[in-house]
C-alpha positions as CSV (number, residue, x, y, z in Angstrom):
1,X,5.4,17.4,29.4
2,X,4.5,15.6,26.3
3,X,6.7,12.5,24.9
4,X,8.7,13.9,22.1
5,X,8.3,10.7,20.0
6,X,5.0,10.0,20.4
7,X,4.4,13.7,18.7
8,X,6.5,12.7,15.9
9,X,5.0,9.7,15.0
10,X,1.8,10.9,15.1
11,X,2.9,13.9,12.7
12,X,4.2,11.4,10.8
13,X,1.4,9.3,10.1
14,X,-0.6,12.1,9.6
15,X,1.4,12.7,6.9
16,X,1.6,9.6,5.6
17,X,-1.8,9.4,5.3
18,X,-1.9,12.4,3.7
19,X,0.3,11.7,1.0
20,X,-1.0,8.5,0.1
21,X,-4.5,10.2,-0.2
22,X,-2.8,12.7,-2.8
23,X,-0.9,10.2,-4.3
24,X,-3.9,8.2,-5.4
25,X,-6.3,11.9,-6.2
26,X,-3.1,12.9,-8.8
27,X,-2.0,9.3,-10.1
28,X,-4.5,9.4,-13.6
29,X,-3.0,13.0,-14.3
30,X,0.7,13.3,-13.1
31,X,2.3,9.5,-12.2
32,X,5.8,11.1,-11.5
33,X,4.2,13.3,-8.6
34,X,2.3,10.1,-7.5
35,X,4.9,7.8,-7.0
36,X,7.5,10.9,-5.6
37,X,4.6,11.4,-2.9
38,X,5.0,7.4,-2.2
39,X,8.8,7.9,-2.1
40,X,8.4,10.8,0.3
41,X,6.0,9.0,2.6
42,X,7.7,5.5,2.9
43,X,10.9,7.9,4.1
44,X,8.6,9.7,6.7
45,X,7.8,5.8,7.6
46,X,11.5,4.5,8.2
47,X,12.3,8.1,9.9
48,X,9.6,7.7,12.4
49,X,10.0,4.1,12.5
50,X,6.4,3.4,12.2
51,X,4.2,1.0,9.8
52,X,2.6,2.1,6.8
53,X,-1.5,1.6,7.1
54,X,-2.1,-1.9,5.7
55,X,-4.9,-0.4,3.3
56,X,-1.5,1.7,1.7
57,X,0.8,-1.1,2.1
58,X,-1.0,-2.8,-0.8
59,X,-1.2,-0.1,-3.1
60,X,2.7,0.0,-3.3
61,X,4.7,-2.4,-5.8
62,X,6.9,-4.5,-3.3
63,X,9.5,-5.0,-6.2
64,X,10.1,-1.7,-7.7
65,X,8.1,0.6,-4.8
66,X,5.6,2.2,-7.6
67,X,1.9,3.4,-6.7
68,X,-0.5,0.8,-7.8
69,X,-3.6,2.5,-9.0
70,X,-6.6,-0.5,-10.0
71,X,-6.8,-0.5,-13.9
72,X,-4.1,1.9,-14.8
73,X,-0.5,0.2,-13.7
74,X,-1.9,-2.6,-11.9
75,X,-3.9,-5.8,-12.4
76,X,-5.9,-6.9,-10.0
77,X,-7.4,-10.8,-10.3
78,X,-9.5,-12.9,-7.0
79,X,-8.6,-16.6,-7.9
80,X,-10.6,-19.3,-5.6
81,X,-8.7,-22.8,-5.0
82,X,-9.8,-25.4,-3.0
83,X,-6.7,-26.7,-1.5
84,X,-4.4,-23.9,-1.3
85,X,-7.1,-21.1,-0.4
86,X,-8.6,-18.1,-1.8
87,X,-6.2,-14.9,-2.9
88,X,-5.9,-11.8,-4.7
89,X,-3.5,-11.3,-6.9
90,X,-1.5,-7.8,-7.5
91,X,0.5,-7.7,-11.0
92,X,2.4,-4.1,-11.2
93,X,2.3,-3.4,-15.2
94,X,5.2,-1.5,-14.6
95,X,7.6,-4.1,-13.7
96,X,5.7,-8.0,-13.5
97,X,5.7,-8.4,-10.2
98,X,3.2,-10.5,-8.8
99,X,2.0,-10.1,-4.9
100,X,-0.8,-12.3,-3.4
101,X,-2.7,-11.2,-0.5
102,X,-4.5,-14.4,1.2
103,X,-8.1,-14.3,2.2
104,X,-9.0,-15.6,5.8
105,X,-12.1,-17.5,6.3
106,X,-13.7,-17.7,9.2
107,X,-14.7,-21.1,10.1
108,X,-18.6,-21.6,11.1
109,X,-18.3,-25.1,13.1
110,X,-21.4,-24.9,15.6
């Protein structure tokens, strides 16, 4: 006999992914839809208790939980710094919030 949550959490990223995939096809035409399919997929997250796909994750304003879609409601900036390390930068249009994403180098010491 199967494990009864292991089916729903696999539904539920399915589903997930799915509506992030729509989301992001129907943002230039309909943004409403786009950020209710968002909505609707972040609940199917906390229902099922199971993480949004990091490549999704990013595309979602952390302040007020819009779609991000590259050039339309979002700016999206790579700033290089000695010191404190490389990053891209997220601004949502929408509402001015800034999120940076840190790049990792890999170190090369042979």
């Amino acid at each position: 006999m199967p494990n009864y949550k292991n089916i729903v959490k696999q539904i539920a990223k399915t589903r997930i992914i799915f509506l992030f995939k729509r989301a992001h096809n129907i943002f230039p035409e309909n943004r409403d839809l786009a950020n209710r399919y968002v909505y609707l997929a972040r609940k199917y997250s906390a229902r099922a208790k199971i993480k949004i796909p990091t490549k999704w994750k990013q595309r979602v304003c952390h302040k007020c939980k819009k779609f991000l879609y590259p050039g339309i409601n979002c700016r999206t900036r790579l700033q290089s710094k000695k010191g404190k390390g490389s990053h891209v930068s997220l601004t949502c249009l929408s509402c001015g919030n800034t999120t940076r994403y840190f790049i990792k180098l890999k170190n090369n010491n042979c």
